[in-house]
C-alpha positions in Angstrom: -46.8 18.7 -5.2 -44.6 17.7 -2.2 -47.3 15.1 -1.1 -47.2 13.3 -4.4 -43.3 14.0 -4.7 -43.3 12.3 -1.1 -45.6 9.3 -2.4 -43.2 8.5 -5.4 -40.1 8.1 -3.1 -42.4 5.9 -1.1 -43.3 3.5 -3.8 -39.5 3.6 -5.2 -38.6 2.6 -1.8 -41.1 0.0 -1.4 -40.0 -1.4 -5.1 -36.2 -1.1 -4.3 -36.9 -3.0 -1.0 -39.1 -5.7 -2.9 -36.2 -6.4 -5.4 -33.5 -6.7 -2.7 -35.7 -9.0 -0.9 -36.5 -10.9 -4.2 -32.4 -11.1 -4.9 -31.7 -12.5 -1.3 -34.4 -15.0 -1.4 -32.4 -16.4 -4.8 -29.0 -16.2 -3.3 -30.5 -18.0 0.2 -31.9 -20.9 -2.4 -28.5 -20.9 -4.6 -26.5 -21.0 -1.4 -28.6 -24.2 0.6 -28.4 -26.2 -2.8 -24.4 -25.2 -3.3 -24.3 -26.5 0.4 -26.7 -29.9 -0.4 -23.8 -30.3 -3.1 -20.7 -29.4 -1.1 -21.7 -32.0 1.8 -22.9 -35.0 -0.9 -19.3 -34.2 -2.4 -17.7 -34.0 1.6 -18.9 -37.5 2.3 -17.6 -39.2 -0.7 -14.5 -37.9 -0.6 -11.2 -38.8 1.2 -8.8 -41.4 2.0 -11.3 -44.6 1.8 -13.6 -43.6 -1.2 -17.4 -44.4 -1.6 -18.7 -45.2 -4.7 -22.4 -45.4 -5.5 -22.2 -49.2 -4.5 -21.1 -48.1 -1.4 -23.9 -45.5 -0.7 -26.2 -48.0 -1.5 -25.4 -50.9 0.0 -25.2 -48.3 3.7 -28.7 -47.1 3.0 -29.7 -50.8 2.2 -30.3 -52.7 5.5 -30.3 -55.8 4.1 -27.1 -55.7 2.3 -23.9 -56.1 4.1 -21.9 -52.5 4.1 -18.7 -53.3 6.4 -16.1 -50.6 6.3 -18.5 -48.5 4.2 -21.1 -48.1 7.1 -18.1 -47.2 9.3 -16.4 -44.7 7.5 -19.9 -43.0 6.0 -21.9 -43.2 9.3 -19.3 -42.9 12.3 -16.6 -41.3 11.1 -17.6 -38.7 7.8 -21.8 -37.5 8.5 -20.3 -36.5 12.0 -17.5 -34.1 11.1 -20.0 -33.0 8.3 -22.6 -31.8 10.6 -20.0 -30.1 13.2 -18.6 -28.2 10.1 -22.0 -26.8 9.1 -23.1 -26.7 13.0 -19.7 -24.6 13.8 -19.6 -22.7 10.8 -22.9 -21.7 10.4 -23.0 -20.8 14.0 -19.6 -18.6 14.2 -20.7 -17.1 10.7 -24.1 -16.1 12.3 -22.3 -14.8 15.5 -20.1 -12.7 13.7 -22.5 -11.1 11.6 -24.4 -10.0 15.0 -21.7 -8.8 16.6 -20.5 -6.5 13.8 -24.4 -5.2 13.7 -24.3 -4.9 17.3 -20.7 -3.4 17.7 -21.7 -1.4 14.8 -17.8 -2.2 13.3 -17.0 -4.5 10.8 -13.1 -6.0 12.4 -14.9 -7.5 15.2 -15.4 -11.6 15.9 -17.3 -13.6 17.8 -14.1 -13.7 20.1 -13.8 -10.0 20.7 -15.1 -10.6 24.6 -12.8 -13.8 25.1 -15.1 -16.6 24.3 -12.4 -18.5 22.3 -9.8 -17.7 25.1 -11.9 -18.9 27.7 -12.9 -21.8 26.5 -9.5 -22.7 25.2 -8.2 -22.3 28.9 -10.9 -25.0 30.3 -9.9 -27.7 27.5 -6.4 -27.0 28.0 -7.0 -27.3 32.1 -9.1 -30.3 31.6 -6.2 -32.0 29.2 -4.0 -30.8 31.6 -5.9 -32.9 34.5 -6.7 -35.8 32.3 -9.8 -35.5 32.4 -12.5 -37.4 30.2 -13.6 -35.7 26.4 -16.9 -35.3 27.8 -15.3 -33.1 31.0 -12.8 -31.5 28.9 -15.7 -30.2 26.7 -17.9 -29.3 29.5 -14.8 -26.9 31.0 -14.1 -25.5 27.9 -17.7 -24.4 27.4 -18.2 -23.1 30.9 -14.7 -21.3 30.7 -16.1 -19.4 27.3 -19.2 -18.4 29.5 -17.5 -17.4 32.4 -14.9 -15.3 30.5 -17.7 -13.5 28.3 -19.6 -12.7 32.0 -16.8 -11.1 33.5 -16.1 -9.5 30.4 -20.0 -7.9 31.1 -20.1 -7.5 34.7 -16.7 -5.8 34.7 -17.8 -3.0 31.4 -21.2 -3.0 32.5 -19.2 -1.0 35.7 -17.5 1.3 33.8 -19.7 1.8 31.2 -21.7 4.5 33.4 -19.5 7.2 32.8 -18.7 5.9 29.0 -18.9 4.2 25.8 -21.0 1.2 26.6 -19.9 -0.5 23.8 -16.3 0.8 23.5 -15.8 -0.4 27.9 -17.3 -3.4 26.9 -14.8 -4.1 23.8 -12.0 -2.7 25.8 -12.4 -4.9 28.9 -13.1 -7.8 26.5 -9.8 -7.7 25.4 -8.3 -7.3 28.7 -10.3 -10.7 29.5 -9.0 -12.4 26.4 -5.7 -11.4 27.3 -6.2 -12.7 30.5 -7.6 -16.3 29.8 -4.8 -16.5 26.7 -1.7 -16.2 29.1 -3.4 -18.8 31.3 -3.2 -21.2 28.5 0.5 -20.2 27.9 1.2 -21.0 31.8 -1.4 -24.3 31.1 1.2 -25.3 28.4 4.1 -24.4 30.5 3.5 -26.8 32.9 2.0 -29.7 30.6 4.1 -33.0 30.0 6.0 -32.3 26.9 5.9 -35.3 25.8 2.0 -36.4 26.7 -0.3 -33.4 27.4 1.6 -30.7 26.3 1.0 -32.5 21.8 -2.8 -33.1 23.4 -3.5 -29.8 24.1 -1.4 -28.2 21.0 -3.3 -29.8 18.9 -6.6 -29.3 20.1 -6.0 -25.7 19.9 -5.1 -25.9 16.1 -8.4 -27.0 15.7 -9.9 -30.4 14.0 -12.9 -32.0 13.4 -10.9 -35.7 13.4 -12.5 -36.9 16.4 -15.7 -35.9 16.1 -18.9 -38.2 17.5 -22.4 -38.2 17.2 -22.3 -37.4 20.8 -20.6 -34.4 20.4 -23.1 -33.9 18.0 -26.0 -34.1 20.3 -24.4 -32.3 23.3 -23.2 -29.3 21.0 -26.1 -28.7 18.9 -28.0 -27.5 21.8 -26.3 -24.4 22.6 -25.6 -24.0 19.1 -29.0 -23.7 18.1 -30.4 -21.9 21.2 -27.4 -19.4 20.3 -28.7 -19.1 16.6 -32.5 -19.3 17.0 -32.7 -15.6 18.8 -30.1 -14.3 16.3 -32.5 -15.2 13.5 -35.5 -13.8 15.0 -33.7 -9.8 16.2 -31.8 -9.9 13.0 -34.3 -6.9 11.8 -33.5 -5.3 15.1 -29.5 -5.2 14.2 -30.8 -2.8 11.3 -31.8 -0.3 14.2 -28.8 -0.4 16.3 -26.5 0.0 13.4 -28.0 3.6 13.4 -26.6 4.2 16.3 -27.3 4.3 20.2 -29.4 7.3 20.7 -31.4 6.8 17.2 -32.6 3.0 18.0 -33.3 4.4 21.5 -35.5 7.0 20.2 -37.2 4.4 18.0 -38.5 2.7 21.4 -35.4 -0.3 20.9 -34.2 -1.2 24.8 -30.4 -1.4 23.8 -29.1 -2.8 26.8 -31.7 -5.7 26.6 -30.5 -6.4 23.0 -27.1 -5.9 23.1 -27.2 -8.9 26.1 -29.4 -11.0 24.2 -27.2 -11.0 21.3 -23.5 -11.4 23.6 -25.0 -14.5 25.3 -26.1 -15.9 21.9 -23.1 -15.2 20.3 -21.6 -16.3 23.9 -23.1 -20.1 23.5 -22.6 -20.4 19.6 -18.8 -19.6 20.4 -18.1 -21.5 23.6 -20.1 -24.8 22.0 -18.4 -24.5 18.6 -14.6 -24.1 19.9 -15.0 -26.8 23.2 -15.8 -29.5 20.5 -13.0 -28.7 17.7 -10.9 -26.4 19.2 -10.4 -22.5 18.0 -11.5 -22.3 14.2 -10.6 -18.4 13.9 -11.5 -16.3 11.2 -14.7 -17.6 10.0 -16.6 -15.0 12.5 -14.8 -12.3 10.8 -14.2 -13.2 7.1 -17.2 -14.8 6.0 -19.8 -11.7 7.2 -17.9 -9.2 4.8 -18.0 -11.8 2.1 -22.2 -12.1 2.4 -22.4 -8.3 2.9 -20.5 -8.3 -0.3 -23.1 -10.3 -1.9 -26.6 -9.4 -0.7 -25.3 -5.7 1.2 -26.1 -4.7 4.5 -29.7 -5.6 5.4 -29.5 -7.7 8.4 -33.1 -9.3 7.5 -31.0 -11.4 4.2 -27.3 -10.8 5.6 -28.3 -13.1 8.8 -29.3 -16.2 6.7 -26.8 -16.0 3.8 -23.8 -15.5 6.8 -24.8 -18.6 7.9 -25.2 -20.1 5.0 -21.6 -19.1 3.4 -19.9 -20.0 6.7 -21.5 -23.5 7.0 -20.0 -23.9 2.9 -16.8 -22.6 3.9 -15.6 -24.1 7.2 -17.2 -28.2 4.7 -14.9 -26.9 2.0 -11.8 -26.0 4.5 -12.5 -29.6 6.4 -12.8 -31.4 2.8 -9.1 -29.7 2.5 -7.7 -30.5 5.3 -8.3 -34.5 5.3 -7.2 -34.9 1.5 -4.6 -32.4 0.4 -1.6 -34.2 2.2 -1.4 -37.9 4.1 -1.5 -36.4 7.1 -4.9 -34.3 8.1 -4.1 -30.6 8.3 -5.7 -28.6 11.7 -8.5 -26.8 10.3 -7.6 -23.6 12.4 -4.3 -23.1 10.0 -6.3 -23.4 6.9 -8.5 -21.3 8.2 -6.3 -18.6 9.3 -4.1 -19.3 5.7 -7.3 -18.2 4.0 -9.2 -15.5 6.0 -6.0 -13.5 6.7 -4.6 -12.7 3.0 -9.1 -12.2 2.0 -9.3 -9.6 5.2 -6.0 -8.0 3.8 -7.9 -7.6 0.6 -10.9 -6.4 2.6 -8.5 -3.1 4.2 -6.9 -2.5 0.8 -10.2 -2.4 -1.3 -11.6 -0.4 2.1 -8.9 2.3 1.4 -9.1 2.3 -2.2 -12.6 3.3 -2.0 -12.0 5.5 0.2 
């Protein structure tokens, strides 16, 4: 009786699994062709409007296009593939983190990525140097600052928390690299480097190229593609240390698999537009919300949700006033009064 007791469970199980995975393969399919939608919408929207004339005579190589070609081709399917690349990513890198972290308030800044890379474009605005320096600094900044942040836990952890040291002493980094940016800005010209680099930090896609395209999307994606592929493995750690251990997982291999994935999403994503906050740390409660906590579907739709959001934000930002709003305040306007609701629901269920 207990074996076929025990074979029931089993096939419940299996059928409970079958319909979650059935429900997250619709919600992956609703959420690509809401996002198909979102970025037709993104590029015919904004100050200089296309019409369907204007679409048409840009994918038409005989006919003459003009400012249309300009504004479609240089100016709006540029910042449209940095929002998806850059939400998408930070969504992604979020959504590991909490798995690996095993807490839901952490970010894909928690071990001074952001702050890191914010220092090395503000140093290299500082300098005058060139974009294509400035972003180069800011990315190897984010690296640098997440690899002191592990070489510097990885020494205490011995006698410790591995992942409490390594949160602790990320802090301590961010801390850090943020009150060099504050002594960056104390010395900048007020009235030339000092607007550059305040309003890089705010965040923007309004000077996005298909350059920055091409040199971004390489870290980006080699951040993402191993994220997609362990995502089943997250569902193991979040049982804790000692229980994926006993199932054979090498945590210390994962858990620096995922930082430096995370660690190249985040330093790409913020050296090319600045720090978009929130979107690590909002948008994976909203897809747990949605498909739960399998890491399998909740890795996808992350992404997903986050490359919708940060189009919609942008789309905001360049059309709700005559002057483009930072997409880093938006952002933070948003996720901040959405993660309150997220603590109040969190206690009332509680």
């Amino acid at each position: 009786m207990a074996a076929v007791g025990s074979t029931v469970q089993e096939i419940k199980d299996e059928r409970r699994m079958a319909r979650q995975t059935d429900a997250g393969s619709r919600t992956l399919a609703i959420l690509a062709i809401l996002l198909i939608g979102i970025a037709v919408v993104s590029l015919m929207i904004g100050s200089y409007r296309l019409t369907l004339h204007d679409w048409w005579s840009v994918l038409t190589p005989s006919a003459q296009s003009g400012t249309a070609e300009i504004v479609l081709l240089q100016v709006r399917f540029p910042r449209l593939l940095a929002a998806m690349l850059v939400g998408g990513g930070l969504a992604l890198a979020g959504t590991a983190y909490q798995g690996l972290f095993n807490n839901p308030m952490v970010s894909p800044d928690i071990l001074g990525a952001s702050a890191g890379a914010g220092f090395g474009a503000a140093l290299g605005i500082l300098c005058g140097f060139h974009v294509v320096a400035i972003q180069g600094l800011s990315f190897a900044m984010g690296l640098l600052a997440v690899g002191l942040a592990w070489a510097i836990g990885s020494g205490f952890c011995r006698r410790g928390d591995p992942v409490l040291m390594l949160v602790l002493v990320g802090i301590l980094i961010a801390s850090v690299f943020t009150a060099l940016i504050s002594f960056t800005k104390y010395l900048a010209d007020p009235y030339d480097r000092l607007p550059a680099i305040t309003y890089w930090l705010m965040g923007s896609f309004a000077a996005i190229n298909l350059k920055d395209i091409r040199l971004s999307a390489i870290p980006i994606l080699a951040g993402c593609v191993p994220l997609f592929l362990l995502r089943w493995r997250l569902n193991v750690l979040c049982l804790g240390e000692e229980e994926a251990r006993t199932l054979g997982l090498n945590t210390r291999w994962l858990r620096l698999i995922v930082i430096i994935s995370a660690t190249l999403i985040t330093a790409a994503s913020v050296s090319i537009c600045g720090m978009v906050g929130w979107i690590g740390l909002v948008v994976p409660h909203l897809a747990r919300m949605v498909v739960g906590p399998n890491y399998k579907v909740l890795v996808p739709t992350a992404a997903l949700m986050g490359a919708c959001f940060l189009l919609l934000v942008d789309d905001v930002a360049r059309t709700i006033a005559a002057l483009e709003i930072p997409v880093g305040i938006l952002t933070a306007l948003i996720g901040a009064p959405f993660f309150l609701f997220l603590l109040m629901r969190e206690r009332r269920d509680h």
